[in-house]
N, C-alpha and C positions, 0 to 999 in steps of 0.2 A: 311631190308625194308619189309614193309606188304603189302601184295596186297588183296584187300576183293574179295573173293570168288565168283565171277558172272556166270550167264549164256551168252552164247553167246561168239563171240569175241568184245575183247579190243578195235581194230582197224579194217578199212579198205580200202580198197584204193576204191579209187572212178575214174570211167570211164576216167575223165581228166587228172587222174596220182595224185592228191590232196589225202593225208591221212589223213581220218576220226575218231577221236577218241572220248569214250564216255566224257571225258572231254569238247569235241567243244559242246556238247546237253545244252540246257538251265539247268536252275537250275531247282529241282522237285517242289519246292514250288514257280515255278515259277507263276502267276497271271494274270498279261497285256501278250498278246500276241501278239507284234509286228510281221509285216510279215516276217523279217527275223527267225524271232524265230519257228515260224511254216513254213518257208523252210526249216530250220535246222531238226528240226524235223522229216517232209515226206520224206527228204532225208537221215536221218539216218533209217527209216522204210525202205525205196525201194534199201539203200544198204545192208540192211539186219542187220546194226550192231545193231537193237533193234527190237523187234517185236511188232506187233501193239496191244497186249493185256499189254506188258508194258508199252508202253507208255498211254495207255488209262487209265490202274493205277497208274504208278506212279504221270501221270500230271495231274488226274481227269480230264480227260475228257470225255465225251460221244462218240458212236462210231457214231452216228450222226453227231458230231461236228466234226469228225475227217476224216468221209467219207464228208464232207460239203468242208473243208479245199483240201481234195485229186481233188473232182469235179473241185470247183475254179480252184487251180495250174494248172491241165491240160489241162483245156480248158482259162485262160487266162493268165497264167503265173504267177511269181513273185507278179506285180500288183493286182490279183483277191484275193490276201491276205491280203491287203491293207484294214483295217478296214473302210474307205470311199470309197475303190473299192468296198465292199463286197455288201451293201445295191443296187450300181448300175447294178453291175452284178446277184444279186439274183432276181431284179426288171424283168430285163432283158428277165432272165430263165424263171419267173413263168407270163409273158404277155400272154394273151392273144391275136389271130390276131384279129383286129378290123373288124368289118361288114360293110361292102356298107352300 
């Protein structure tokens, strides 16, 4: 058997005992971005099994788009990924407070 030459590790285990492998990552030429697809993602970033300059190349994305995704998840969870959470919650962030 072959195994292609990578950086990084293969595998890893995740806080809840769950084993993460680069197989569970979306596809590269992935496109739509559902929110489980960019949980998968930030979660293979913060366990370390890919770094965030790969995944910004291999998935074209922007590191705007990528720090935009990390904001959301942290301050709303799962849901702020939600392409119809994101519009509510970015409304949200950029209000201004209203004047008397």
């Amino acid at each position: 058997m072959y195994l292609k030459k990578i950086e990084g590790p293969r595998a890893v285990t995740l806080p809840d005992g769950r084993v993460m492998t680069r197989a569970d990552l979306p596809a590269p030429e992935t496109g739509r971005w559902v929110a489980s697809r960019k949980a998968r993602l930030l979660l293979a970033i913060a366990s370390g099994l890919i770094s965030r300059d790969y995944a910004i190349e291999t998935y074209d994305l922007s590191e705007e788009e990528l720090q935009s995704w990390e904001r959301l998840a942290a301050r709303h969870g799962a849901a702020g990924l939600q392409a119809r959470s994101i519009q509510k919650y970015r409304q949200l962030e950029g209000e201004l407070p209203k004047l008397p």
